[in-house]
N, C-alpha and C positions, 0 to 999 in steps of 0.2 A: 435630557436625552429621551426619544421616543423610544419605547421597550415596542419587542417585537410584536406582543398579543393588541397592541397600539395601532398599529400599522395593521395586521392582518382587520382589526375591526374597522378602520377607518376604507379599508380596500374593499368591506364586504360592504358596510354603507352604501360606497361610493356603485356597485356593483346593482344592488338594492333599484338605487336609484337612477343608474342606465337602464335596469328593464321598465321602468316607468318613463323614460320620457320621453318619447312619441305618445303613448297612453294622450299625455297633458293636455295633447293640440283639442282632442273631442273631450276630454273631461273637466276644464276649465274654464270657465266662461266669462272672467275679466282678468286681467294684468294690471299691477300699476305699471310697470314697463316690457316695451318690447324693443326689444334693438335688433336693428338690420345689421348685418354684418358680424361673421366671425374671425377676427385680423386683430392684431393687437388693440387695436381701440374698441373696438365692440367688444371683446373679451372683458378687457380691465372693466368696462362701465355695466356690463353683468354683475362682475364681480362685487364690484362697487356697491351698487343697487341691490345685490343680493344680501352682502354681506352688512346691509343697513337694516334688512330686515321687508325688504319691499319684492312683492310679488314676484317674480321677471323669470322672462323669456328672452334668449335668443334663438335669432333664426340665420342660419348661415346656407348660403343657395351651392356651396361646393363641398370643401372638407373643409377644417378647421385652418386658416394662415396659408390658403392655399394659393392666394397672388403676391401681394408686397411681403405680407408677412413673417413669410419664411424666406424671401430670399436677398436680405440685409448682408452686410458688408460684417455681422458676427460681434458690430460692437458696443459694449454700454459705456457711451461716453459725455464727456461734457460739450464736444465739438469746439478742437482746438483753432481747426477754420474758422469757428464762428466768433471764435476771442479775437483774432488778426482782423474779421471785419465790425468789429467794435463792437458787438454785441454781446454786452456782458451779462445784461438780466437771462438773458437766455441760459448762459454757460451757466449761469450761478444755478440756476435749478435747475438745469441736467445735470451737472455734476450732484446737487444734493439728492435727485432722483436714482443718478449711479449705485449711491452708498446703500441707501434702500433698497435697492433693489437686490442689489451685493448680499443682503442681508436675508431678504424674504424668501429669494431662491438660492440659496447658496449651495445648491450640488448643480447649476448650471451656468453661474457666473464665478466669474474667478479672475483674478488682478492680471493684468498680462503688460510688461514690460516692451514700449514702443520706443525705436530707436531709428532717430532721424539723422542719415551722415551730412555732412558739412563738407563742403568741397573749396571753403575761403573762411576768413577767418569774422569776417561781417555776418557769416551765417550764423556763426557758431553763438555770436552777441548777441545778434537778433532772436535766434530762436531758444534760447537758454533767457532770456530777459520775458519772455510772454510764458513761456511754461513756468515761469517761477511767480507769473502773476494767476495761471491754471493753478498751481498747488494752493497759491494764499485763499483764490475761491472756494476751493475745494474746502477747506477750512479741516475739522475733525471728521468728513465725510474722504480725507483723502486716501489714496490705495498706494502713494509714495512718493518720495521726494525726484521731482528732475535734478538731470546731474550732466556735467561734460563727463566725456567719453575722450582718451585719447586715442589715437593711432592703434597702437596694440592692442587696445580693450577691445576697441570696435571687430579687430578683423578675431579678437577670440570669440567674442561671441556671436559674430555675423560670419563664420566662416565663408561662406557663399557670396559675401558683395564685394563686387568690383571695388579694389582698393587706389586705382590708380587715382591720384590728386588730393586725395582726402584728406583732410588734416586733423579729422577727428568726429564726434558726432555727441548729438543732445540724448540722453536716456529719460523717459516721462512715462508715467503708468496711468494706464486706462482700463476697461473690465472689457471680456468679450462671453459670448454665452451662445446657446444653441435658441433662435428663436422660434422654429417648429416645434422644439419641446417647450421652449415655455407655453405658448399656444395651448397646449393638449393640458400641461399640466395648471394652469390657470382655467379655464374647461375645468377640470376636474376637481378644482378648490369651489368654482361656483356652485357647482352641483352636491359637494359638501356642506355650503351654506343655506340650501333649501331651493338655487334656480334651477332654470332648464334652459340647456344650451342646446341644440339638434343643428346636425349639419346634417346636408342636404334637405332642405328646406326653402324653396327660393319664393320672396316675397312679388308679387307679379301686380299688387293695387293697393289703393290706400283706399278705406272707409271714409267716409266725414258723415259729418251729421247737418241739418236743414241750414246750419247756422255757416258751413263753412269749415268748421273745425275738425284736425282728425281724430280719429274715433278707434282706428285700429287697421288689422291689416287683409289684404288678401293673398292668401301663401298658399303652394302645391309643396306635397311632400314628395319628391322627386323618389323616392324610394317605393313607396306602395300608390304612386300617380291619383292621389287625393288630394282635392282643395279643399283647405278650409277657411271660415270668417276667423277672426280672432281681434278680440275687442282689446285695448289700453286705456288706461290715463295717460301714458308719455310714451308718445311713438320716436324714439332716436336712429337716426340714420348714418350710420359709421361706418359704411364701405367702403371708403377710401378711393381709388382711380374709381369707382362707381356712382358717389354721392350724387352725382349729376342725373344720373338714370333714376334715382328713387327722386331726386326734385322733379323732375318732369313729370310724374304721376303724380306731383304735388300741383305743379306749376304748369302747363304744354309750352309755357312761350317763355320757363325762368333761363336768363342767362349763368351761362355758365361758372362752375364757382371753383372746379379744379385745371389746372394745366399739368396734364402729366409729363414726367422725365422720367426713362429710360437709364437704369443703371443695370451694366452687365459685371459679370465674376466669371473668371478660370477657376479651375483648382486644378493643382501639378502637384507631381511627387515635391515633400518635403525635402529631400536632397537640393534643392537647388540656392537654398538659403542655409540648410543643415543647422539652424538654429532655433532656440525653445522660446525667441524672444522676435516679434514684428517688426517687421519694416515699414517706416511712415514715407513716403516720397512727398515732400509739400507743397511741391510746383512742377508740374508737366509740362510740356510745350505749350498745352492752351491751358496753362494756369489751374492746373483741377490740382486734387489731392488723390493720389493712389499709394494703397495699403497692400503689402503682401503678409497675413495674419496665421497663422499655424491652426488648423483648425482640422480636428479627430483624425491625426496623425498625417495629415496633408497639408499645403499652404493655397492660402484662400486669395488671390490677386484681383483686387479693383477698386475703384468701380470708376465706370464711364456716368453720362451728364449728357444725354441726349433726346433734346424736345421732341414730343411727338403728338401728333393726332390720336389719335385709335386707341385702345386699353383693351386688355382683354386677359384672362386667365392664366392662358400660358404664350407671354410675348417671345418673341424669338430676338436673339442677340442677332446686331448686325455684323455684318463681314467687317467694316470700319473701324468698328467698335473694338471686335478683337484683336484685331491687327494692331490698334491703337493702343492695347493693354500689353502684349506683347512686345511690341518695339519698344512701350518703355520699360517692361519689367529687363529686356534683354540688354538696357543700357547700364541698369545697375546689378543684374547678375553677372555673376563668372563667367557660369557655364549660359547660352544662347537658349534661348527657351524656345522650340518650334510646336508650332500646329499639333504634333505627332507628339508632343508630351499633353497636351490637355486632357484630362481624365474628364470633367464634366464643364460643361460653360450653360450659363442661367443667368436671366434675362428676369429683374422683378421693375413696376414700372410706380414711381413716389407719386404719393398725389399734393402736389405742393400747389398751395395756395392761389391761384390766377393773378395777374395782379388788377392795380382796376380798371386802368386804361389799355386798350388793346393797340400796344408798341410791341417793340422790338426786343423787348429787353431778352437777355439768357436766362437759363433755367438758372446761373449763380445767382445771380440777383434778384427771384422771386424768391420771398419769404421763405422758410426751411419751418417758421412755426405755425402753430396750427390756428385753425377757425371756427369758431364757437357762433352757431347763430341758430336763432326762432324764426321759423315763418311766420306770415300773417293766420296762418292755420292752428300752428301749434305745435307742428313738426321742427324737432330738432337736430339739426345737422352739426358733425364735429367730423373733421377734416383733415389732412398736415401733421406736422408733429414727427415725433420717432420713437421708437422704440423702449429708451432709454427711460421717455418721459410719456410712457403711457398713461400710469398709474394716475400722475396729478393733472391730467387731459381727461381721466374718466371722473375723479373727484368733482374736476371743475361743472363737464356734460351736468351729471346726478343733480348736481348743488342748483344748475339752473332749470331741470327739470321740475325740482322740488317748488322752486319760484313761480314758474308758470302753470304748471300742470295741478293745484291746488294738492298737491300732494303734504304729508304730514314731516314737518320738518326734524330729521334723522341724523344725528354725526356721523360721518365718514371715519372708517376702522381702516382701511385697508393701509397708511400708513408703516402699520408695526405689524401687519399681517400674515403669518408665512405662507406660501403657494405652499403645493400639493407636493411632497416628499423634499421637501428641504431638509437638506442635511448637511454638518459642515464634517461632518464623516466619509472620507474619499477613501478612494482605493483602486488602483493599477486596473481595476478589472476595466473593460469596456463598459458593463453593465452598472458602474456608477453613477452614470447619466441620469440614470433611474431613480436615486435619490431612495429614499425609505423604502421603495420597491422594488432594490434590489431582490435583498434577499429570498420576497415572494414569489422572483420569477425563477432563483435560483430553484426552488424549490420545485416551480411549476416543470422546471425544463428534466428531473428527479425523477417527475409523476408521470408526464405523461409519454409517448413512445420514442424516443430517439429524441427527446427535448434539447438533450445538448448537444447535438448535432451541428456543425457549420451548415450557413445556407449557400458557402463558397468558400474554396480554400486558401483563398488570399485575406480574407476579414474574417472576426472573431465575430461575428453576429450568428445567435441559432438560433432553430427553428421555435424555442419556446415562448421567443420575443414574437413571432407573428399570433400566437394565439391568446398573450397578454394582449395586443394591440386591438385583437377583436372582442375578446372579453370585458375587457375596464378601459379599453381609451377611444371607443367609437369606430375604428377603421372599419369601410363597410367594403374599399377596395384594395386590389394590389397596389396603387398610385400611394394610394392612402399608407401603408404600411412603408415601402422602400421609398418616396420620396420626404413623410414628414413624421412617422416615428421611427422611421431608421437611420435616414436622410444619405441610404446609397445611392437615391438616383445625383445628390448634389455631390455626393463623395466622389461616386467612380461610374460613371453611364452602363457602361460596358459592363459591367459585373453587374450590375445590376439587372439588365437583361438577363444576364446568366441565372440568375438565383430569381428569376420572376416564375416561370415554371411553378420549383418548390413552393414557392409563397401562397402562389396559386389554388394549389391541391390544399395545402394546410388550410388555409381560410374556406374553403369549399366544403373539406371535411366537416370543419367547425359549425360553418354558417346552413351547414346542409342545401350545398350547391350541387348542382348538375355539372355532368363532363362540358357540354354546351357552356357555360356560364366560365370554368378554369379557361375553353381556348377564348372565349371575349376575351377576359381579362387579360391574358396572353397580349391577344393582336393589340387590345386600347392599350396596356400599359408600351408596348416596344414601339407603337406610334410616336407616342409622346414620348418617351428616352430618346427617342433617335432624335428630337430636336435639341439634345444635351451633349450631345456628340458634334463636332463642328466638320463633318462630310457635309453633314446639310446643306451650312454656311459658302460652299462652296457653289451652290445655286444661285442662279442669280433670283436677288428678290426684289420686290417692288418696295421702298421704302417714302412713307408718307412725312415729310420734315416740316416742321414751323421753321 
């Protein structure tokens, strides 16, 4: 068990070493690695790299998990789609990636019971005969046995689903978790192990040397509008929907190595399901998988599977899209789900693999895993993949870094590693999220003025979380605070407007802002919320389709 004095010393380290890292960019003059990209993949292969004992630097050109990264479907899973289209190596180490992870973060992953109903009695075989081949994978990394459900079970514990036909249904356990806080709190485990993570930071060239080879980067610190050179041994490129824009400063003519797809999310009052336990839907009209997932006292519904050109930071959900998630959420709820209940809707875009011939095929049928490849330079790209299976995606990056970039060959820790406030100590509070840092902000919120104040009287979030967010977790903006260490803007749009104001002033006080600087933040952050709200969507858009 971490004792308190534990935690407060590892929070002043950690503290220590946020006011140094900007410092790093002018006082360091070589890296063994530098990774582009702050998103699950470039996180973990920080960590990785850091925690082997190797120089490193990340550089992230937004906020931490600010495009794909944060805005996942909430699950650590094996992907039981992926077991129905025969792909078992895959499943086999997501699932064991699950368990692990289950373990190293455990105040933000937690078991959650998914419950698939049966409308024939073929279903009920089918799908009870593959999830019992999910558990055998799953091996001693499992989170619980599948089981039928009859009639009665189901409508006790799915109060909310339309019962009529049903004959019963599959129950199967998977993990779900807050992947914005992982994000921050992985961040914060790297900079515990001696790296440097900076976000806003955007990498804009690549160095080489006479020979061809790269050498290092050229990056603007977006915050105090300075370039600097910065030299590497192993330059890694982990942007994910962006990898292609850092190959082209590698390559001007390389062909492309991502196809991006478009997955959007509702979130609605939890009442409409009134249960503590997921809904799996495993076939839609055009064959997709749609989840309605309980997620920080709401339900999280989707996702759509939609090809598209363009990528971009903050994509916009299409009108089709929603309608699409809705008509079918409204088939298997009770009560009709409309427009007028969606609290937030969020658009993140997967960078799944391209395939290699330019056909036809759908975004189901392009690869889901990921891509490990060297240029003829020495630049390293890692691509694909998910969440679940960050961790042995940044092992594998490292290990072939190590191969090419004559670096000194190091074992991989991260394994049995634990992230930054792991704890399997929970509690009722909101602030559990927090993990080992609860208590610290309890304290914080004690000390300073009106700290336990709501930032809104419908959520349990105060004000003392916005000045731990500026102090120990990088937030430089309002975006930064209510959409990925608080994650109101994906919770509730609207509220979240509401409590931008406070947030505003708080972080202004803190950061020693101007009145000028709170109403920016104002206007940028209610621009962007308002694309989370679906009045928008009621515009007509121009949409670019493969």
């Amino acid at each position: 068990m971490i004792t308190y004095n534990c935690v407060l010393f590892r929070i002043i380290t950690f503290m220590q070493y946020c006011k140094q890292d900007r410092s790093v960019l002018e006082s360091e003059s070589e890296w063994d690695f530098i990774i582009i990209g702050g998103g699950a993949t470039g996180l973990g292969t920080a960590l990785d790299s850091a925690s082997r004992g190797f120089k490193t630097l990340l550089l992230e050109q937004s906020d931490f998990a600010k495009g794909t990264s944060s805005r996942s479907t909430k699950l650590v899973h094996g992907g039981v789609r992926y077991l129905a289209q025969g792909d078992i190596s895959l499943v086999y180490q997501a699932l064991k990636e699950r368990g692990r992870l289950q373990v190293n973060a455990a105040h933000l992953v937690s078991k959650e019971e998914f419950i698939i109903p049966c409308y024939d009695w073929f279903s009920v075989a089918k799908y009870l005969t593959g999830l019992k081949m999910y558990d055998w994978l799953a091996g001693r990394y499992s989170f619980g046995r599948s089981r039928f459900l009859s009639r009665k079970e189901v409508q006790k514990k799915l109060p909310g689903l339309a019962d009529e036909s049903l004959v019963g249904a599959i129950s199967y356990y998977d993990g779900k978790f807050d992947d914005a806080r992982l994000a921050v709190n992985i961040a914060q485990t790297c900079i515990e192990k001696g790296g440097s993570v900076l976000n806003y930071v955007k990498v804009t060239g690549l160095l080489k040397n006479e020979q061809g080879k790269v050498t290092g980067v050229k990056a603007m610190d977006i915050l105090n509008n300075t370039t600097y050179l910065l030299r590497a041994k192993a330059i890694i490129n982990a942007t994910g929907v962006f990898v292609d824009d850092i190959l082209l400063m590698n390559t001007p003519d390389a062909e492309k190595l991502v196809r991006p797809s478009q997955g959007v999310h509702l979130v609605i009052d939890s009442s409409f399901l009134d249960s503590d336990s997921a809904l799996m839907i495993p076939k839609t009209s055009d064959n997709r998988v749609l989840f309605a997932v309980p997620w920080h006292s709401k339900l999280l519904v989707g996702t759509t599977d939609t090809p598209i050109e363009t990528h971009s930071l903050e994509p916009r959900a299409l009108k089709e899209e929603v309608d699409f998630i809705l008509d079918t959420a409204s088939k298997y709820f009770k009560k009709k789900v409309d427009k007028r209940d969606v609290l937030s809707v969020f658009a993140g875009l997967r960078p799944l693999a391209a395939p290699e011939k330019n056909d036809t095929n759908t975004t189901r049928e392009i690869s889901r895993d990921h891509k490990l490849m060297v240029s003829k330079s020495g630049l390293i790209t890692i691509t694909g993949g998910k969440w679940t299976t960050y961790r042995k995606m940044s092992e594998e990056t490292v290990d072939t870094a190590i191969q090419t970039s004559n670096l000194e060959n190091k074992t991989c820790v991260t394994k049995d590693l634990k992230i930054h406030s792991s704890t399997t100590l929970h509690s009722s509070s909101h602030l559990s999220i927090y993990g080992t840092d609860m208590p610290l902000i309890e304290k914080l919120a004690l000390k300073i003025p009106a700290g336990g104040d709501k930032l809104h009287p419908s959520y349990p979030n105060i004000k003392a979380e916005v000045i731990w967010a500026v102090r120990n977790e990088m937030a430089y903006t309002v975006e930064d605070v209510l959409a990925r260490r608080m994650r109101m803007l994906f919770i509730d749009a609207k509220a979240a407007i509401e409590m931008c104001r406070t947030v505003a002033e708080l972080m202004a006080q803190e950061m020693h802002r101007s009145q000028l600087w709170v109403e920016e933040q104002i206007l940028e952050f209610t621009q962007t919320a308002s694309e989370y709200l679906l009045e928008p969507l009621e515009k007509e858009q121009e949409t670019i389709l493969i």
